[in-house]
C-alpha positions as CSV (number, residue, x, y, z in Angstrom):
1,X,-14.2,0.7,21.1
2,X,-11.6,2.9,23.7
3,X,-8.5,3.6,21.6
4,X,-5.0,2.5,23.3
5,X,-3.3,5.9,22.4
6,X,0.2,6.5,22.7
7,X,2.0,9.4,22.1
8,X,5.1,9.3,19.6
9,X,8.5,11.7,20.1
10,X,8.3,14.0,16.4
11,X,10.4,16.8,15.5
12,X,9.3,18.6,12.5
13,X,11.8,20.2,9.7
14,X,12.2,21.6,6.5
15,X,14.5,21.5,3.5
16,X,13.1,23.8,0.8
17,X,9.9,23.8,2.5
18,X,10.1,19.9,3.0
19,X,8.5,18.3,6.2
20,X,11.0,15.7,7.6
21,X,11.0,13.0,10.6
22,X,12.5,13.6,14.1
23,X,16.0,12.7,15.7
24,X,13.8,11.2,18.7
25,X,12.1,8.9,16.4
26,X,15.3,6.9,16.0
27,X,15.6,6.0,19.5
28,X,12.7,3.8,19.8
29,X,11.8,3.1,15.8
30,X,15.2,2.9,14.7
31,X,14.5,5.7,12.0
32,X,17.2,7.2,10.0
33,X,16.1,11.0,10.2
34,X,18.3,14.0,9.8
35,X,17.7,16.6,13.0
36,X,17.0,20.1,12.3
37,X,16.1,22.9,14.7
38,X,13.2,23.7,12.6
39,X,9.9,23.2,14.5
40,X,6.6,21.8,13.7
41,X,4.7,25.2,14.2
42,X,7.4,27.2,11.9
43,X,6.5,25.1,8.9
44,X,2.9,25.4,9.6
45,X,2.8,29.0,9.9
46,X,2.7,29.8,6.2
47,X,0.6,28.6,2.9
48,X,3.6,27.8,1.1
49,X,5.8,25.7,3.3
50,X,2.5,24.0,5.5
51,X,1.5,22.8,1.8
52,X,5.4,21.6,0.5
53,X,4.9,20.1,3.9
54,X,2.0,18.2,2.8
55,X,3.5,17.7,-0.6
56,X,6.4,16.1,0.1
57,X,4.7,13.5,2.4
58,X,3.5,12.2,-0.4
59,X,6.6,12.1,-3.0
60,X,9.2,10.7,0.0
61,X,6.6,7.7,-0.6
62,X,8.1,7.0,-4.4
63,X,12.1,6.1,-4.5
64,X,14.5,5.2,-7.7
65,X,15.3,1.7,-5.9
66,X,14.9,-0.7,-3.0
67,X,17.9,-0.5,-1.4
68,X,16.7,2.9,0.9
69,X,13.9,3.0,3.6
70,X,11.9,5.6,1.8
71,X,11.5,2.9,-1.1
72,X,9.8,0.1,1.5
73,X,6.6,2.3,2.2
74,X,3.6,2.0,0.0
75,X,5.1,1.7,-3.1
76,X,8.0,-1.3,-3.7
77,X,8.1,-2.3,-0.3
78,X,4.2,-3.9,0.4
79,X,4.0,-4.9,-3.0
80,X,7.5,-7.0,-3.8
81,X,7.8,-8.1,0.3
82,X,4.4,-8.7,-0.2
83,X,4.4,-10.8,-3.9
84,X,7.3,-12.5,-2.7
85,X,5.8,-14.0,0.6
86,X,3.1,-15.5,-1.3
87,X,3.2,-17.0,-4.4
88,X,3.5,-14.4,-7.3
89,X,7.6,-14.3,-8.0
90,X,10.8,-13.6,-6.4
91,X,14.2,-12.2,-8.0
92,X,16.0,-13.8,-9.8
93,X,19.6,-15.2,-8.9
94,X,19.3,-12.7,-6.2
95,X,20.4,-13.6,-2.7
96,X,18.9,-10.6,-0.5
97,X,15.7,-12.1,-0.7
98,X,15.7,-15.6,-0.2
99,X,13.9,-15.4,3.2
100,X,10.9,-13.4,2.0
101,X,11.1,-16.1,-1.0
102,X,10.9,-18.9,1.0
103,X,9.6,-17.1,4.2
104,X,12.1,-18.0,6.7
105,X,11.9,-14.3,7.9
106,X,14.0,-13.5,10.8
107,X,13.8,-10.4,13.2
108,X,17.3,-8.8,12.4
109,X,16.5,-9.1,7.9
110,X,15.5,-6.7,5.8
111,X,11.9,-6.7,6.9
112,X,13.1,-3.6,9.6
113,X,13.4,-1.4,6.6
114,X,9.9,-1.5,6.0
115,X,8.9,-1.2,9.7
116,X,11.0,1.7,9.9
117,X,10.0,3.2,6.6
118,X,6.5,3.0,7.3
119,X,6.7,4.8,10.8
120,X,8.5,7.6,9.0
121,X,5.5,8.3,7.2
122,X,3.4,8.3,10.1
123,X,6.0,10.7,11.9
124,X,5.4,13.3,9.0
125,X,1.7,12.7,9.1
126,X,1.7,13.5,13.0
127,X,3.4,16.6,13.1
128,X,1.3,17.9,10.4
129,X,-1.9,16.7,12.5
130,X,-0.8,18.1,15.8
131,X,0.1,21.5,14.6
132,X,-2.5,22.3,11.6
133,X,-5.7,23.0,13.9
134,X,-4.0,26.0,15.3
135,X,-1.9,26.8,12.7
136,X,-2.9,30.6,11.0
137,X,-4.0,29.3,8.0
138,X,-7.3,29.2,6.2
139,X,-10.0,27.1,7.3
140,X,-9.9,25.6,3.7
141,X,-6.5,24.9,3.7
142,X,-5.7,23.3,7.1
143,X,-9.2,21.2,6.4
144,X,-7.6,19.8,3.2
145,X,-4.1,19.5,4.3
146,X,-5.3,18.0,7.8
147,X,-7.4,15.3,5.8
148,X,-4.5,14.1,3.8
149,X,-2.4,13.6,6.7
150,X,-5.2,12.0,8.5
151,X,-5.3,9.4,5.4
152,X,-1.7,9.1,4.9
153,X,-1.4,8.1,8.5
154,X,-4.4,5.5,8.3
155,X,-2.7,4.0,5.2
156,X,0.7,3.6,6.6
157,X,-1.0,2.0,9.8
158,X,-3.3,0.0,7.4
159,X,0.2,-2.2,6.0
160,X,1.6,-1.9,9.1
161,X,-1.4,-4.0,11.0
162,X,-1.3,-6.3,7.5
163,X,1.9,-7.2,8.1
164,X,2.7,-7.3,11.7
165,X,-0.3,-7.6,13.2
166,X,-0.8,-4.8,16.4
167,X,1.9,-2.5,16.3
168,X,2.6,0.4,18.6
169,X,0.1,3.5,18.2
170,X,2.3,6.6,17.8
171,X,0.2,9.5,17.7
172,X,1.3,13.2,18.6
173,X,4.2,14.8,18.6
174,X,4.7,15.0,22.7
175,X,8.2,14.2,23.7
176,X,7.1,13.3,27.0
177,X,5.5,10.2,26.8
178,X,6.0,7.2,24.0
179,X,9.6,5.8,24.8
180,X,8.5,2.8,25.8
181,X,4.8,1.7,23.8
182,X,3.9,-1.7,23.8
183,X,2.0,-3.0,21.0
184,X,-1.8,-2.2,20.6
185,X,-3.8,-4.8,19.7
186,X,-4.9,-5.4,15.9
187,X,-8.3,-3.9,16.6
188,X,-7.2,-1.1,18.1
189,X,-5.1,-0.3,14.8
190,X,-8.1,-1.0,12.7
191,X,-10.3,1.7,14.7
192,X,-7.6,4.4,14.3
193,X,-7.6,3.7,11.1
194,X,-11.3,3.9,10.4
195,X,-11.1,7.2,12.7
196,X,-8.2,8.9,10.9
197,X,-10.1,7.8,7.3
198,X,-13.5,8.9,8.4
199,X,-12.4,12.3,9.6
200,X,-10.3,12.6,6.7
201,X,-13.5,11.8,4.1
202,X,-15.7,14.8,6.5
203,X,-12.4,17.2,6.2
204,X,-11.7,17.0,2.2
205,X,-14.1,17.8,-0.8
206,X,-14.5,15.7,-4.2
207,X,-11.7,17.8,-5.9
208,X,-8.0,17.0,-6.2
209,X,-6.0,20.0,-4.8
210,X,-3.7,19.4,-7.5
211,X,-3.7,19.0,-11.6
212,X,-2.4,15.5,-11.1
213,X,-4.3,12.3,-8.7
214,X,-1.2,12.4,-6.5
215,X,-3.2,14.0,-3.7
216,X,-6.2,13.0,-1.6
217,X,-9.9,14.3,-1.9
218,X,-12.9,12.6,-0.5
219,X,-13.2,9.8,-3.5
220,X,-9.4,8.8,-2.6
221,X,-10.5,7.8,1.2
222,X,-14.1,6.2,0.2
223,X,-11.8,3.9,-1.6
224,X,-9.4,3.5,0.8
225,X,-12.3,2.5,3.3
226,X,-13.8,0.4,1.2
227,X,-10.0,-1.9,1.0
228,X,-10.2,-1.7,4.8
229,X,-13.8,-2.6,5.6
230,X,-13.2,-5.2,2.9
231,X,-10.5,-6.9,4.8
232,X,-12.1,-6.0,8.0
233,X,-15.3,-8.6,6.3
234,X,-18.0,-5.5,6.7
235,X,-19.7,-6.1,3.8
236,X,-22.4,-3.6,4.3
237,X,-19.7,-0.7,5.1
238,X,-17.4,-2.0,2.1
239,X,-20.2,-1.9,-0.6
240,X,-21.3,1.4,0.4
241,X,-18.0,3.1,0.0
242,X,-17.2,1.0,-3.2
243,X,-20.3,2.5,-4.7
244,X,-19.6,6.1,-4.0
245,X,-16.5,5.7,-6.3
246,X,-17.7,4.0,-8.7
247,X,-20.7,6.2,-8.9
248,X,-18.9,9.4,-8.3
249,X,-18.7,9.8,-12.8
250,X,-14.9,10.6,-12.0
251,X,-13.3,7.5,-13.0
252,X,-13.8,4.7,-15.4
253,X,-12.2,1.4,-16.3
254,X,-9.6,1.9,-19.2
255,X,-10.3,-0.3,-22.1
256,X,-6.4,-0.6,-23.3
257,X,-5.5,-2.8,-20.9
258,X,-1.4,-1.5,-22.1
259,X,-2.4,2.0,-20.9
260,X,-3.6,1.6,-17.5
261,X,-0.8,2.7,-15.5
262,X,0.4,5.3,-17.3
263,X,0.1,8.5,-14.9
264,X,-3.3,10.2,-14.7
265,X,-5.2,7.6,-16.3
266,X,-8.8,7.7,-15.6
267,X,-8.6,5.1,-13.7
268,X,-6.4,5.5,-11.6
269,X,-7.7,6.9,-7.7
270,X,-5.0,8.1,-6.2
271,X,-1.1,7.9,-7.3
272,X,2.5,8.4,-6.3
273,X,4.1,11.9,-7.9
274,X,7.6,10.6,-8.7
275,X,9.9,12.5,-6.1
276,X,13.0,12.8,-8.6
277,X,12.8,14.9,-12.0
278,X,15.6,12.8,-13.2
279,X,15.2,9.5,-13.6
280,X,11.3,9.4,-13.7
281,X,10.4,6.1,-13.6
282,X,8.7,4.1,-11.6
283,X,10.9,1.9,-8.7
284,X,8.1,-0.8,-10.7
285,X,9.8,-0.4,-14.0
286,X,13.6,-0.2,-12.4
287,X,13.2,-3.1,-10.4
288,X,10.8,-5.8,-12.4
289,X,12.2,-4.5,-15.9
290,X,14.9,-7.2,-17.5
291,X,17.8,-4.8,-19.0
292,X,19.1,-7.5,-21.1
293,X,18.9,-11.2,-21.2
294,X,18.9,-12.1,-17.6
295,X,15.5,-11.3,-15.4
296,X,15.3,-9.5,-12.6
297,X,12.0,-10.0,-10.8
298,X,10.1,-13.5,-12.3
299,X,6.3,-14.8,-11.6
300,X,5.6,-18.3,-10.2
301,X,4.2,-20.3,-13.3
302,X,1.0,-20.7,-10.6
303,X,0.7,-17.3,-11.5
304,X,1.1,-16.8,-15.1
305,X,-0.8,-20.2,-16.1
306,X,-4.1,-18.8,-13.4
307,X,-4.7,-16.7,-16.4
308,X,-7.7,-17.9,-18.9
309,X,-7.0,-18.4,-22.5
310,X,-7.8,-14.7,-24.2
311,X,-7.1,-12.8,-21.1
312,X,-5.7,-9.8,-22.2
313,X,-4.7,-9.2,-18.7
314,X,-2.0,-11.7,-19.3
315,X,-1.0,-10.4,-23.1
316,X,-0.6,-6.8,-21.6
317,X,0.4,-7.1,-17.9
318,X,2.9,-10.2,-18.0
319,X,5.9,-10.0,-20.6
320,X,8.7,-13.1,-20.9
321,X,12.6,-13.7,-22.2
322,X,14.5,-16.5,-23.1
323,X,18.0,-17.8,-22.8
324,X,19.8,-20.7,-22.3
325,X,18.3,-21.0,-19.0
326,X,14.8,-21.2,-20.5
327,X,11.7,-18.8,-20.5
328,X,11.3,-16.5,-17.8
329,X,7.6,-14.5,-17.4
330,X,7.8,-10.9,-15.4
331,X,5.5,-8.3,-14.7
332,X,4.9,-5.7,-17.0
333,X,2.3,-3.4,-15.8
334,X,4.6,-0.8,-15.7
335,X,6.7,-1.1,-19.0
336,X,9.5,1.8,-18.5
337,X,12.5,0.7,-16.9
338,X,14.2,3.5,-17.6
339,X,13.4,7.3,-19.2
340,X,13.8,11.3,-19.2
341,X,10.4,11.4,-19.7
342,X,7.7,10.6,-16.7
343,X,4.6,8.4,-18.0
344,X,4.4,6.1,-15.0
345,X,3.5,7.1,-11.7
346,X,3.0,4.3,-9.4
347,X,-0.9,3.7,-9.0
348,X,-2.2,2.7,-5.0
349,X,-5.8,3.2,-5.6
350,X,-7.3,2.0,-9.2
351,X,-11.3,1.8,-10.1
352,X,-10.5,-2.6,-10.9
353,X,-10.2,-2.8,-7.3
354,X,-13.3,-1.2,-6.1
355,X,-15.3,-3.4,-8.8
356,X,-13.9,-6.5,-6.8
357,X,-14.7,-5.0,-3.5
358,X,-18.3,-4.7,-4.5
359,X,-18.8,-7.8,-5.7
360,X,-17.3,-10.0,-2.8
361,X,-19.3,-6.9,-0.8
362,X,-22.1,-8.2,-2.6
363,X,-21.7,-11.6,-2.6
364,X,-21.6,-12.4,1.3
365,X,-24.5,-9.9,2.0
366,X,-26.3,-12.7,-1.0
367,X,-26.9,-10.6,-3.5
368,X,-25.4,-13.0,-6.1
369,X,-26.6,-11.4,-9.2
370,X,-25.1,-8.1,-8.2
371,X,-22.0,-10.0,-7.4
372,X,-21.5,-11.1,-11.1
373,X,-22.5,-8.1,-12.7
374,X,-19.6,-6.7,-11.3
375,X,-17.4,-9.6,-11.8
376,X,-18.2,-9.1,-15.3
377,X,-17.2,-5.4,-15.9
378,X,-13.5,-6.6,-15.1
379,X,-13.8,-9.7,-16.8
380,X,-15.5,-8.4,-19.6
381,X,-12.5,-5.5,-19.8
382,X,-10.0,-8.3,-19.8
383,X,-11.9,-9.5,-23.0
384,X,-13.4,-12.5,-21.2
385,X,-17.5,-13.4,-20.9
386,X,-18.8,-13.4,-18.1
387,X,-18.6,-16.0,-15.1
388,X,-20.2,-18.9,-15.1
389,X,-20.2,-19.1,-11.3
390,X,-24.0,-19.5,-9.8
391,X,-24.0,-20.0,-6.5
392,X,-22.5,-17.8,-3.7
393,X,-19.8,-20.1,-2.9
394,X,-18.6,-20.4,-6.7
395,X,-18.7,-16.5,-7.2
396,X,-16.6,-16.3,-3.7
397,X,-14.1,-18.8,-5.4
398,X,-14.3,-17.0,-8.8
399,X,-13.4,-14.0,-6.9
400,X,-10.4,-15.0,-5.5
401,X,-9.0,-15.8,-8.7
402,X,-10.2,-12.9,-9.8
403,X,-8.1,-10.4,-7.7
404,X,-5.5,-12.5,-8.1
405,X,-4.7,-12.3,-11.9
406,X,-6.5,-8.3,-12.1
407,X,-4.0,-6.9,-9.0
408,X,-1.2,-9.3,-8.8
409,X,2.1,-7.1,-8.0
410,X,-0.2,-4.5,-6.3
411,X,0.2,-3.4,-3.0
412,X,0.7,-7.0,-1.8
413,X,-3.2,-7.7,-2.3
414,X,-2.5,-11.8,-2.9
415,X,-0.7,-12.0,0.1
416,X,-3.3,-10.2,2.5
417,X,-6.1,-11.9,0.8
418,X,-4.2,-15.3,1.5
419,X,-4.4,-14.6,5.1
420,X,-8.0,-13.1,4.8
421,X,-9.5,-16.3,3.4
422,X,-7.3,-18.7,5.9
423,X,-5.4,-20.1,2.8
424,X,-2.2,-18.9,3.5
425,X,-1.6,-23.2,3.8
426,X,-1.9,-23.5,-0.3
427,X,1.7,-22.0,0.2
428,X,3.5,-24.9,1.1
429,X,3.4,-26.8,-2.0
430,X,5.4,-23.7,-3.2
431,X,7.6,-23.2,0.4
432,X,8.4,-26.6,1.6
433,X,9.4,-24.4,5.0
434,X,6.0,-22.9,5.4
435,X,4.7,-22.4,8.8
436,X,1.7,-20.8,9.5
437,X,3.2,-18.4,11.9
438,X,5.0,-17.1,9.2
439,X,1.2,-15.1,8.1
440,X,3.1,-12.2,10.5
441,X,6.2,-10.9,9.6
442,X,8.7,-10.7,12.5
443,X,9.0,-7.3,14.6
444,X,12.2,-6.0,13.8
445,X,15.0,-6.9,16.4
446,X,16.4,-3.0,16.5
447,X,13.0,-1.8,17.5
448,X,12.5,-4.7,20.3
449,X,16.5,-4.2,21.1
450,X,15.5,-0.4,22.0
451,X,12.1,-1.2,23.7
452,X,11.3,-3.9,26.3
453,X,7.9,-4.0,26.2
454,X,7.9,-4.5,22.4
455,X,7.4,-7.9,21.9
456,X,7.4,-10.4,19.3
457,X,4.9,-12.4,17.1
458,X,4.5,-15.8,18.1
459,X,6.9,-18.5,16.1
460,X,9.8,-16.1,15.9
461,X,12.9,-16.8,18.2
């Protein structure tokens, strides 16, 4: 399929090395970037800086709370936006979020900060794409640093195409052209993103260029393909890259279900480095994490009571309180709210998922039986038999129950795969406002206010 390819204004900078987005970009993405002088080839000139460059792509992705752009990427942003327009929780006696609760989104709320935040990544990951195949640097390095742009970019445009639907391709750094990009369809998204990821997999090896997995190598993208092909239904594609992981010896499934998200766990794919030193904790632990008697984020009871009697899923992932108010259940993957010690980092890629991939993988290419094998390694983790599913429509049911109470509160995955599976609907017995527009979040009216050929989803006024 021919790409619809527009080109995007970028500036590049640095702060201590640090790769930062462009003045231009807030002209027609509303993005709140500090100008410097600094170009795009200077950083990339040098080792040192081209790799902070690359570094700090990844850590402006973590933030100590939600109030700040940076916070809305791939971290608190997808997942709470995301947990909160289906039907995992919402915050509690909080306001600010009624109309993701209830999703009554309209173009000028809060759902521009994760537009915006999201594009900001993407202008980091261009000006590290454009300048690194000519930049003086080692053929090893720029391959390695130009694949983990590459797969930054194709996950940013991943949520982006989740959640809006086609978005506007921004893709160099030419000042020229790209002031006024209309929206590229949804499958032109999805082949950039399968472009970006596959060149990314042929340009980085099976190593982590770091001692920590907060960096991509070629394991990191195979599971990243396998989400997208997943969502994309190509089962064949999906399978494939699903099995390379899980194959690859490198990772295994945690047995203490409490431990799972601590950082570097084994089986944990690829994570978020915490970006500040000083209050290392995850923007999970801040945010979900009652400090007293009063909650701050709380699950739907459809949520907590989907769990099986003996799941240890629920007995380690969901905690509760009390008070006069009643009993309040809240997700506690991530159990430090607060710390001068780092043992969280947040986790984007875990082995669960690509067990789940696999099987539905499995399952609509008929192969049943290898469909519940892998069912049963998760279930079987969570200290549950095995399903009792036969057929190939009650594995594909048991399946979506299945990601639901393995990777609720991650990376909005019961929201997408509501859409996926057409069953966005089961949300109005929750949402008595539900309409099934609403599947699309609204374009953000600073972005269409700056750009007339940026229009709207259908549904939103």
């Amino acid at each position: 399929m021919k790409l619809n390819i527009y080109k995007y204004a970028f500036t590049a900078l640095t702060g201590s090395a640090l790769l930062m987005g462009a003045t231009s970009c807030k002209k027609y993405v509303t993005l709140d970037t500090p100008p410097d002088a600094l170009e795009t080839n200077v950083v990339f000139t040098d080792s040192a800086t081209a790799t902070s460059a690359i570094v700090n792509m990844y850590s402006r992705m973590a933030a100590s709370n939600q109030t700040g752009t940076l916070a809305n990427t791939c971290g608190w942003g997808v997942t709470t936006y995301g947990a909160m327009s289906a039907d995992e929780g919402y915050y509690y006696g909080s306001g600010n979020f009624t109309d993701y609760q209830t999703n009554t989104l309209a173009a000028g709320n809060t759902a521009n900060v994760l537009w915006s935040g999201l594009y900001q990544r993407i202008a980091r990951a261009n000006g590290a794409i454009v300048a690194l195949p000519d930049a003086p640097l080692s053929t090893t390095l720029k391959s390695q640093l130009l694949g983990e742009a590459k797969f930054v970019r194709a996950w940013m445009y991943f949520y982006l195409v989740s959640y809006y639907g086609g978005v506007p391709l921004y893709l160099n750094t030419d000042a020229i052209t790209g002031s006024l990009l209309p929206r590229s369809a949804a499958a032109d998204v999805y082949t950039l993103i399968l472009q970006d990821l596959t060149d990314a997999k042929a340009l980085l090896n099976t190593n982590y260029p770091s001692t920590e997995r907060a960096r991509a190598n070629k394991y990191v993208v195979s599971a990243m393909l396998a989400r997208v092909y997943f969502y994309m239904g190509k089962w064949a594609e999906a399978e494939a890259e699903a099995t390379t992981v899980i194959s690859s010896g490198t990772y295994s499934l945690v047995q203490d279900l409490s431990t799972v998200f601590l950082n570097n766990s084994n089986e944990t794919i690829w994570q978020i480095s915490l970006a500040s030193t000083t209050t290392p904790q995850t923007i999970f632990g801040s945010e979900y994490l009652p400090t007293g008697t009063t909650p701050k984020f709380v699950l739907y009871d459809t949520l907590v009571n989907a769990f099986e009697t003996g799941d240890q899923r629920k007995t380690n992932w969901v905690a509760s309180l009390s008070n006069a108010n009643g009993t309040f259940y809240y997700p506690y993957k991530y159990k430090v709210a607060a710390t001068t010690t780092g043992k969280e980092y947040p986790i984007m890629l875990r082995l669960g998922e690509q067990y789940l991939i696999r099987a539905e993988a499995r399952a609509n290419q008929d192969n049943v039986t290898g469909a519940k094998e892998d069912v049963d390694v998760v279930r079987n983790r969570a200290g549950l038999t095995g399903t009792t599913a036969q057929t190939k429509a009650e594995v594909l049911a048991a399946l979506t129950h299945e990601r639901w109470v393995e990777l609720f509160m991650e990376s909005g995955d019961r929201w997408l795969n509501l859409k996926r599976l057409n069953q966005a609907s089961v949300l109005k017995g929750l949402k008595p406002s539900w309409k099934d527009f609403q599947v699309l979040y609204p374009i953000p009216l600073s972005s269409r206010s700056a750009n007339i050929n940026l229009l709207d989803n259908d549904g939103y006024k």
